[in-house]
C-alpha positions in Angstrom: -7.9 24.4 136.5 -9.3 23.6 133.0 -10.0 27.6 132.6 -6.4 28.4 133.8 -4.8 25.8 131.4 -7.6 27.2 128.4 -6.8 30.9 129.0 -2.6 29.9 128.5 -3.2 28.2 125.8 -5.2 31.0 124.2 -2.7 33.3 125.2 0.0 31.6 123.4 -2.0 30.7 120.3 -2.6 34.6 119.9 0.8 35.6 120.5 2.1 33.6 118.3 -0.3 34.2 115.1 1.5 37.7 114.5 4.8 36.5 114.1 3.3 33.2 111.9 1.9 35.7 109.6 4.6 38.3 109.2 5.9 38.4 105.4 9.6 40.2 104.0 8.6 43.4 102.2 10.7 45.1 100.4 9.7 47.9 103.0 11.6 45.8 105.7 14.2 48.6 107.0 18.4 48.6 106.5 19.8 47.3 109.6 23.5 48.8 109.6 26.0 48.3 112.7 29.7 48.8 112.8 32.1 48.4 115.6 35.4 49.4 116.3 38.4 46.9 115.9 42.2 47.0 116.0 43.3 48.8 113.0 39.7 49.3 111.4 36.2 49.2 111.5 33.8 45.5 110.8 30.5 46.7 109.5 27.4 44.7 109.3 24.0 45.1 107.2 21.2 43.0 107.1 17.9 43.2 105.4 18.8 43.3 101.9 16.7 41.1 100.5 19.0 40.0 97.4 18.6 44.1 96.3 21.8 45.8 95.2 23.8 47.5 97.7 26.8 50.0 97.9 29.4 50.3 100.9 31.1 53.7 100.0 33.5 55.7 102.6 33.9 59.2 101.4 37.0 61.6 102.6 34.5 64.5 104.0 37.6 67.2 103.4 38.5 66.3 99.9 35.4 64.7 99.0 37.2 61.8 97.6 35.7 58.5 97.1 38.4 56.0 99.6 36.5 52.8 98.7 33.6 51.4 97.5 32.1 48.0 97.0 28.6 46.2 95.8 26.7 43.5 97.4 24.2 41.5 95.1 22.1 38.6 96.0 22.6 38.5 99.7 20.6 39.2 102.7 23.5 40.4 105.3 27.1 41.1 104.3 30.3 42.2 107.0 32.9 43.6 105.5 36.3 44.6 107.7 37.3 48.0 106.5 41.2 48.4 106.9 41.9 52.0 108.3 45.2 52.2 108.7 46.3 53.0 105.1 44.1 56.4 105.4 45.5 59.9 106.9 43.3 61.8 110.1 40.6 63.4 109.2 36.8 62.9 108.8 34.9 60.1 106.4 31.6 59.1 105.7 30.7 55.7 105.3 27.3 55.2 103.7 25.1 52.3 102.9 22.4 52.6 99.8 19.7 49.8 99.1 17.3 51.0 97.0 16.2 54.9 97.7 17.1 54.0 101.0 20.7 55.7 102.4 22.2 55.2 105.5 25.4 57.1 107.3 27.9 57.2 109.6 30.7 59.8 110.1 34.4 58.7 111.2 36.5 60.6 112.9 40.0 59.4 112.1 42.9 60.5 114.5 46.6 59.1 115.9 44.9 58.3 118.8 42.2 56.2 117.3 38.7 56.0 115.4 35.3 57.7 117.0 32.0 56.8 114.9 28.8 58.5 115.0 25.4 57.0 115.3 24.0 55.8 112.2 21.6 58.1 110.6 
């Protein structure tokens, strides 16, 4: 019974010590998620460790900047894009921190919004 009870609790001491001594890096990755709402699109980023970011979507036929915005000093922003205001058509919606650039296509149509995996 004592080796039962010793062998858990070494187990557990050992799992734990990784997560005890994992540090923020300013390598930690951009965590981007959107999802689909009525009339728009809520986006979500996390990991920014207070570095500058830009939220840009981009009209993909004219190549026309539709909105942009900064985050500073924050570690996760949401913003609620309103799409109604914009015509059909294809936008890109991309995320810089850093060097680092992620993007998502829209698909904008009278019948509703279709979003492509983040890249």
């Amino acid at each position: 019974m004592k080796n039962v009870l010793f062998s858990l609790l070494a187990l557990f001491t050992l799992s734990a010590a990784p997560a005890a001594a994992h540090t923020t890096t300013n390598d930690e990755p951009l965590i981007v998620r959107s999802k689909v709402m009525e009339g728009g699109l809520e986006v979500l980023i996390a990991n920014l460790e207070q570095t500058k970011t830009t939220l840009t979507l981009t009209n993909l036929d004219t190549n026309r900047e539709m909105f942009s915005d900064r985050v500073r000093n924050h570690n996760g922003y949401s913003y609620n894009l309103n799409l109604d205001e914009l015509k059909p058509g294809r936008y890109l919606l991309s995320v810089t921190k850093g060097k680092e650039v992620r993007q998502q296509v829209l698909l904008l149509t009278k019948k509703g919004i279709m979003c492509s995996a983040w890249k």
